[in-house]
C-alpha angles and dihedrals in degrees: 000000000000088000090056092048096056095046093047086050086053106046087046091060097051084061090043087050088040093054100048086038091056095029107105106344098105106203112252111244139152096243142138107350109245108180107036099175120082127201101188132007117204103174149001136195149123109269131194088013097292136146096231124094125228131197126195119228139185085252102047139279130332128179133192122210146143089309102047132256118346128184136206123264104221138337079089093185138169092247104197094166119031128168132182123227144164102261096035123303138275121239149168132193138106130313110261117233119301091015130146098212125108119258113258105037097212104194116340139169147215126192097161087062091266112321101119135357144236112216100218101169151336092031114194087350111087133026099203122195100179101076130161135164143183107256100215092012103052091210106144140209117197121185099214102207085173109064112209134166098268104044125024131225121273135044123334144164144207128198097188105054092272104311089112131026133202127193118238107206087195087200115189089039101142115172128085096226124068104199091182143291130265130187127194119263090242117013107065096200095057105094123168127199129203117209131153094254087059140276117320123205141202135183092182102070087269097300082118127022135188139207105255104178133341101229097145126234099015108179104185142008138178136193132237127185089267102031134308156258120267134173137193142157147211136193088305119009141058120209134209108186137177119208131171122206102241094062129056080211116107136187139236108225112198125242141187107277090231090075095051084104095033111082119214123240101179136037123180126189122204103240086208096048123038093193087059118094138163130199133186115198131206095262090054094260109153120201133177131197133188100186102059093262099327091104138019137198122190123225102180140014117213087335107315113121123240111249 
């Protein structure tokens, strides 16, 4: 009788431990999209060396695969900064509603797409919106528009996830608009700049730039192993261009006609497929292509998401 007693105490405190450990912690997931209409994007790229693409929204997390468009389920944040890598991304921003996390989020990291976060530095300190990172290396460069006094105003970097920061002086920089910073997937010192007076490189993690080229209003650009993607617009066009950094040659990638006024603000390259290319545009079209411009499918139309 005693023996039955113990087992039945036991097993009703694994339910007891089950329950409290269920109750109320919803599992994260990319599931149904919810919420299909987005207000801001801040962000795109292919984490943990996947084929989907994920944005980065004032409201959370959202990804687009084979099976259409998927949301997370929860860390609904205000992501400001957000950067793919191979092993997760790097982002800053503001808490979403009912979060524990500090305000504003400094440098964090996820490597499980979003479910939980590392506080690398700056914690509750900086909110930073200039945001690269190395695809395959994880060396970061961060442009603090907010001097504190831990970390000056101005470009740095860090090749071991925060815990240490070096100034880039980024001397020879001469253009008055900073459209964002891009680094190579491999080579951490290679560090590319997009202006409105042209890109900018350094081989030198940003200490000393060049003129690279002098295409006008460019308002984003990424990196690849052999070059890179840039765009830029005038009066009446809107260009999405490859380059590689051997060649002073560049190449007109083709886009819908619709976007010709609608200037992009994010292009993201899938690391596995070099025909594969997203871009975001300034009206909250979203477009993806998977060979490399011939053909485009459109995922979202001033910010509603395609079903």
């Amino acid at each position: 009788m005693k023996k039955y007693t113990l087992t039945f105490s036991l097993l009703m405190l694994v339910l007891v431990l089950t329950a409290c450990n269920s109750g109320g912690n919803t599992e994260f997931k990319y599931g149904n999209v919810t919420n299909n209409k987005i207000d801001h994007i801040h962000g795109a790229g292919y984490i943990n060396g996947e084929n989907n693409v994920v944005i980065a929204t004032h409201t959370g997390l959202y990804s687009y695969g084979e099976e259409g468009w998927k949301e997370a389920s929860s860390q609904k944040h205000d992501y400001m900064g957000f950067q793919a890598v191979n092993d997760g991304f790097f982002a800053s921003g503001h808490p979403g509603k009912g979060s524990d996390l500090e305000n504003p989020f400094g440098l964090i990291k996820s490597t499980d797409k979003g479910a939980s976060f590392e506080k690398l530095a700056f914690y509750g300190e900086i909110d930073f919106h200039y945001l690269a990172a190395g695809y395959n290396t994880n060396t970061i460069y961060v442009f603090n528009e907010m001097p504190t006094e831990n970390l000056n105003g101005g470009l740095h970097y860090s090749t071991d996830e925060g815990k240490n920061w070096t100034s880039s002086a980024l001397s020879g920089f001469e253009s008055s608009y900073i459209s964002n910073f891009a680094t190579h997937p491999t080579k951490s010192e290679l560090l590319v700049v997009g202006s409105k007076d042209g890109l900018y490189i350094s081989e030198d993690f940003g200490q000393n730039v060049v003129k690279f080229n002098s295409a006008s209003m460019i308002s984003y650009v990424t990196l690849t192993e052999s070059g890179g993607y840039y765009t830029n617009f005038d009066d009446s066009y809107v260009y999405l261009k490859s380059f590689t950094f051997d060649s002073a040659k560049e190449k007109d990638i083709s886009l819908p006609e619709e976007i010709m006024k609608d200037p992009i603000i994010y292009i993201a390259s899938n690391p596995n497929n070099s025909e594969e290319i997203t871009i975001v545009t300034n009206n909250l079209n979203i477009y993806l292509t998977k060979d490399h411009g011939l053909n485009w499918g459109k995922l979202a139309s001033n910010g509603e998401l395609t079903k």
